[in-house]
C-alpha positions as CSV (number, residue, x, y, z in Angstrom):
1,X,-16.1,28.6,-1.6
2,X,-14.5,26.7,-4.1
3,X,-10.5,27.9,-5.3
4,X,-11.2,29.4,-8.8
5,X,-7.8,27.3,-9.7
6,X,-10.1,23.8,-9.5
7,X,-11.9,22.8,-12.6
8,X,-15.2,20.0,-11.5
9,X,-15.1,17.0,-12.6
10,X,-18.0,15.9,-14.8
11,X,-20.6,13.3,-12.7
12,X,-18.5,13.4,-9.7
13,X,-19.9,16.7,-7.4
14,X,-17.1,16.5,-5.1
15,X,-14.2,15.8,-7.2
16,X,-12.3,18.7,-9.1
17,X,-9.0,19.2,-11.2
18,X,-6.2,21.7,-9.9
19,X,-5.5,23.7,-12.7
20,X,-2.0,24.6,-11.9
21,X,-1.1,20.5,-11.2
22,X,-3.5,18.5,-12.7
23,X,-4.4,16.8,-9.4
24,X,-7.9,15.1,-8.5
25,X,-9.1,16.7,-5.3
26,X,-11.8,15.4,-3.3
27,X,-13.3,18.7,-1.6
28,X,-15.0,15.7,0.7
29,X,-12.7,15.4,3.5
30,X,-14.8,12.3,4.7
31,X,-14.7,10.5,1.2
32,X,-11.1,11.4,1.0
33,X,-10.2,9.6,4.6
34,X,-12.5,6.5,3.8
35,X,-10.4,6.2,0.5
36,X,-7.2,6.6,1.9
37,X,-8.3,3.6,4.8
38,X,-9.7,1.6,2.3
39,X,-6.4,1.9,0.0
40,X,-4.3,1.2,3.6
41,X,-6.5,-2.2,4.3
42,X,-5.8,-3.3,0.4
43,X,-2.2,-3.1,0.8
44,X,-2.0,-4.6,4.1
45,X,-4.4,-7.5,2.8
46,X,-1.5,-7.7,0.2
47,X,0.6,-7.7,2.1
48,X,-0.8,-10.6,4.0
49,X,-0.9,-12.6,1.4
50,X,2.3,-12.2,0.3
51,X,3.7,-13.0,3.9
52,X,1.4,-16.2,3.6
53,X,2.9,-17.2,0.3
54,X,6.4,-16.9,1.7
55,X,5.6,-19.1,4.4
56,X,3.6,-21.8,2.6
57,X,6.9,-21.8,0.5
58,X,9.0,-22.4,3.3
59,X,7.0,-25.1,4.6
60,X,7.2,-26.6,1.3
61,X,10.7,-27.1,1.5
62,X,11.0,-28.1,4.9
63,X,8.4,-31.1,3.6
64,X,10.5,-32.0,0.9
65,X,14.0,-31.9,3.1
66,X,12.3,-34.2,5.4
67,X,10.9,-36.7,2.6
68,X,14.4,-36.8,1.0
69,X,16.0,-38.0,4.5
């Protein structure tokens, strides 16, 4: 049974809008965990990345500390 507060979303069957909030709620709690790992292994890729830039960076200077010596 669906909470009389939730208002579907239009071409999405298991998405609806909380009256009271506003909020998007998945009533699919398997869609809803595979979007939440999904949105962990984007911000860890970012992450990555960034950890990667910071290094490359780094080794950048070293390079150029050696080449001025």
């Amino acid at each position: 049974m669906i909470d009389p507060n939730y208002i579907p979303v239009e071409d999405h069957p298991t998405l609806f809008r909380d009256r009271n909030t506003g909020a998007i709620i998945n009533i699919d709690k398997n869609k809803a965990i595979k979007a939440r790992k999904k949105r962990e292994e984007i911000l860890a890729e970012k992450q990555e990345v960034e950890s990667l830039k910071a290094e490359v960076a780094e080794i950048k200077d070293m390079l150029k500390q050696l080449l001025e010596r």
